[in-house]
Phi, psi and omega in degrees: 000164189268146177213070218291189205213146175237166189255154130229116203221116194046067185067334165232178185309151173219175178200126209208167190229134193102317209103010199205345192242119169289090142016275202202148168223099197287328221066250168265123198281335174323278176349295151347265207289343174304339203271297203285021184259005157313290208296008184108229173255142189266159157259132196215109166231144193273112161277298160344291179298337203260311167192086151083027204229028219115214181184171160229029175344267199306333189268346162302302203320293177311340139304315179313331170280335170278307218217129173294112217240147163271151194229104174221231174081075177109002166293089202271347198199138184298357182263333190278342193256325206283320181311310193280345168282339156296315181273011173130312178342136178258005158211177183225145172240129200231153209227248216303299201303010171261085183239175187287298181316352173268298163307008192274322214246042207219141141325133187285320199273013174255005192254137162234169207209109136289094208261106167273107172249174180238090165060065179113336203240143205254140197238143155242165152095040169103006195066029176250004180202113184301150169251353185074013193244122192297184202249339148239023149264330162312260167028309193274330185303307217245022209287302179303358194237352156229151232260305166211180168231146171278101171240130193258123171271056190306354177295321183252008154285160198081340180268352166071040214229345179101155178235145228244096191295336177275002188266310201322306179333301176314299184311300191290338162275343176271012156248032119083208176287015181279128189273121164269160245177083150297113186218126161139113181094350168322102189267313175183181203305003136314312193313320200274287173307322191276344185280315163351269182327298192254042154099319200248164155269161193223124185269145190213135193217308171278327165269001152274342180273351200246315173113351168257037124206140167291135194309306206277341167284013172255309170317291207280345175315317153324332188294173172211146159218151144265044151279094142351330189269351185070009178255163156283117229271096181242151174282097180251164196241175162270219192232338141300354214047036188266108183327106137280003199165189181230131176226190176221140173220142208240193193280293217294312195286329176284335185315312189256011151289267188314346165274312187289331196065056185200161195286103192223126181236187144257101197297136182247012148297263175302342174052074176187141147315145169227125163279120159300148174083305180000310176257333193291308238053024196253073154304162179264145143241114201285150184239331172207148154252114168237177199253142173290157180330271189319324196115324220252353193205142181227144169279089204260146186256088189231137151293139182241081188287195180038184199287349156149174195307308210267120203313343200272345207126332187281164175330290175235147233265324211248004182126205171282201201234145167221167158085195200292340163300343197278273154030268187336295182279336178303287192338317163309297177320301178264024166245334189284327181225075159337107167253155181295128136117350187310141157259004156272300193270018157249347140322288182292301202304320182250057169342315202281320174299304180295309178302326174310298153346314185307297171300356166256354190240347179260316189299325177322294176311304200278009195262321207288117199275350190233161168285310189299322179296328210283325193291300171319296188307316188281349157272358163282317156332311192296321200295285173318324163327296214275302187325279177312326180302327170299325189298319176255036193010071200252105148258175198295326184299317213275344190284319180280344169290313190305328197280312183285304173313335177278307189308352178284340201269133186279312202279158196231112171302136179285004178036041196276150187278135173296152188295333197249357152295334196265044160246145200292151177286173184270124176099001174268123167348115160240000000 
């Protein structure tokens, strides 16, 4: 799989050959990364913090908000990789600090150990100082204590020179079940499929920085079909992950999904690009592609505009919306075109009137003596909720980035209740 990356060195993207001769200078890396988060998760390494001469603190946070980041470069110590797993990072990677006593006190499965060797040999402190130690007996030593390893070939990075299917071989068996995450010398999209093929991922930075491979021929190195027709069967989703449909896609339709960021399939009717939305109006904004276990099927990630995915009008291909989607939208539906007599638009026109519901409908809920009542109160409770969530344009998606963004954080608030929360409500058991 692709795991494209971003340098960073005085705030902005870089790209350097060696480790040490400057390249390519991108500039400000947002964009960037708003671009490669197609692709999943990014690498964002602080070169500055790797040697010693600063961070790049505040622009990982403003990655961390675009895009889901392996986060490493100057992580010296456990308290400092623990901060960025709190602050979101979804691994954290340490070089010189990947020793067992550091990695002991790091989750295994969010920690990589980042081994830089020089033609065999694992190099620190910025890639300047040989240790004299191969790059798999580190592998073997630290295999148990992470999750994954990084190995950076640095004789070839920045050089496009292609990657070497017996070192990989090696590399992915001395790393016993920790996933391994190749970098240095990727030249184009083979390069990407043999590391694939054989267990590992390939972090890629100059030849995507350079413009000789392309995002979406980097996406797609992996694929495989037993289509005669050669497309890929892809599945799009909402940002919830709620099925709308089945599409098809081909090398041409993903190139300009991915260059436009938009829903573009391949019409097996017409043998032409399908824009979605183009005559409906019901555009996509593509947000991630990912690839399934086999290789053979894809995943499009979309905003989803207009009455919905499906040529009748419904939502999803598969009906209507139920649950809390249905929910979502009616709620929506009725703040955008207000009808006489809505209690959702008498709801939004009167704040004092929805908190009150609220606070009346959570106690209800905390309350509730039964499974059928706890059922009831709490889908009244939901119901008042999304009518606030609407109110500040708050959706189920972005509420649910919050749960998955809380879920990352190691250190844990003791969640204890204000003192003026504890006294039991009327009607609560005592």
């Amino acid at each position: 799989m692709l795991i494209p990356s971003i340098d960073l060195l005085n705030a902005n993207a870089v790209q350097l050959v060696g480790g040490r001769d400057l390249k390519i200078d991108a500039g400000d890396p947002r964009p960037i990364a708003q671009r490669f988060a197609l692709a999943g998760e990014i690498a964002v390494v602080d070169l500055d913090a790797a040697l010693g001469r600063g961070d790049n603190t505040d622009t990982i946070r403003d990655l961390l908000a675009i895009a889901p980041c392996r986060v490493g470069g100057g992580i010296r110590d456990a308290d400092s990789a623990l901060r960025w797993l709190d602050a979101g990072a979804t691994k954290v990677v340490l070089g010189t600090a990947a020793t067992p006593e550091v990695l002991s006190r790091l989750p295994r499965e969010r920690t990589i150990a980042a081994l830089d060797c020089v033609n065999g040999e694992v190099v620190v402190d910025g890639w300047r100082t040989k240790t004299g130690a191969g790059v798999l007996e580190r592998l073997r030593e630290l295999r148990e204590f992470v999750g994954g390893f990084l190995v950076t070939f640095v004789e070839r990075e920045g050089r496009m020179v292609g990657l070497e299917r017996e070192r990989i071989e090696a590399i992915v068996d001395a790393a016993g079940d920790a996933r391994v995450t190749v970098a240095g010398g990727v030249r184009d999209a083979s390069d990407i499929a043999l590391a694939d093929s054989l267990g590992a991922d390939a972090q890629v930075g100059m030849a995507l920085y350079s413009g000789s491979l392309d995002l979406a021929d980097a996406l797609a190195a992996p694929l495989t079909t037993d289509r005669p027709d050669g497309l890929w069967p892809t599945i799009v989703c909402d940002e919830r992950g709620v099925a709308l449909g089945l599409a098809y896609s081909s090398a041409a339709s993903l190139r300009e999904a991915v260059a436009t960021r938009t829903g573009v399939y391949w019409s097996r009717s017409r043998n032409a690009l399908w824009r979605k939305g183009a005559t409906s109006g019901a555009t996509q904004q593509l947000l991630r592609i990912d690839l399934d276990c086999d290789r053979d099927a894809l995943r499009f990630t979309v905003r989803q505009t207009g009455a919905g995915f499906c040529h009748t009008g419904t939502r999803t291909c598969f009906g209507d919306a139920r649950g809390l989607d249905a929910l979502a939208s009616a709620v929506a539906q009725r703040a955008a075109q207000p009808v006489a007599g809505s209690y959702v638009a008498r709801l939004l026109a009167d704040p004092a009137l929805l908190r009150a519901k609220l606070l009346e409908e959570a106690c209800e809920l905390a309350d509730a003596p039964t499974r059928e009542n706890a059922s009831d109160e709490a889908a009244d409770l939901l119901f008042f909720a999304m009518v606030a969530m609407q109110r500040r344009g708050v959706t189920l998606a972005d509420a649910e980035r919050t749960l998955d963004r809380r879920a990352l954080n190691i250190s844990r608030r003791p969640g204890n209740a204000k003192p003026a929360d504890l006294a039991p409500s009327a009607g609560a058991p005592q």
